[in-house]
C-alpha positions, 0 to 999 in steps of 0.5 A: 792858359788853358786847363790840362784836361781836353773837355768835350761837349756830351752827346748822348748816342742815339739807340738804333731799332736793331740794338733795341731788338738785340738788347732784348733779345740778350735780356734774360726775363723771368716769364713765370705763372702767378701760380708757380711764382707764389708756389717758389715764394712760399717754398722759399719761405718754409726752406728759411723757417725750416733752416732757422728751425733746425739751426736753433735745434743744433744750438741748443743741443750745443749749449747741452753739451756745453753744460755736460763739459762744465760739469764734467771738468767739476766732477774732474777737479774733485777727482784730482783733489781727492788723488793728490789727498790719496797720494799724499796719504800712501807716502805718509803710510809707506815712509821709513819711519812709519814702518819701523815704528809699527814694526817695533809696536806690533812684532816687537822688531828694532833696527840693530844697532852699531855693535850688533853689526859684523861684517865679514 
């Protein structure tokens, strides 16, 4: 019984002089001057540094305004506490008992009673 998979003996191909030339010919080769490689290398590098720079300037102009909206919401907490304080006092100020009791103490007004009210 054999094994299911056909095996064939490797033999590496043989490269011609012709596809030797063409290879490369296709083969895309950076022929630059020292010169101007170290002028894109050292450009390169300040783009990175520059980058950088600028990416931590933006973070830190964003961790600013993070600490402006923190202590915004604060001052935005406080200011509706002191609304509901408010609120709470206008409604005590402005409830029925309240003003018939100051009407009786400083203009001498009662509500009427019963029999002082006819209809007609």
């Amino acid at each position: 019984m054999g094994p299911n998979v056909s095996a064939r003996i490797y033999r590496p191909r043989q490269m011609g002089p012709l596809q030797e030339e063409r290879s490369l010919k296709w083969g895309f080769r950076w022929h630059l001057l020292s010169t101007l490689r170290r002028f894109l290398v050292i450009s390169c590098l300040v783009a990175l540094v520059v980058g950088l720079l600028v990416t931590q300037f933006f973070y830190g102009q964003m961790m600013d305004l993070r600490v402006q909206a923190e202590q915004l919401r604060g001052v935005n907490a406080q200011t509706y506490n002191q609304n509901v304080t408010l609120l709470a006092q206008r409604a005590r100020l402005i409830s029925k008992d309240r003003i018939v009791a100051l009407a009786a103490v400083k203009l001498d007004l009662y509500e009427p009673g019963q029999r002082q009210v006819r209809r007609m």
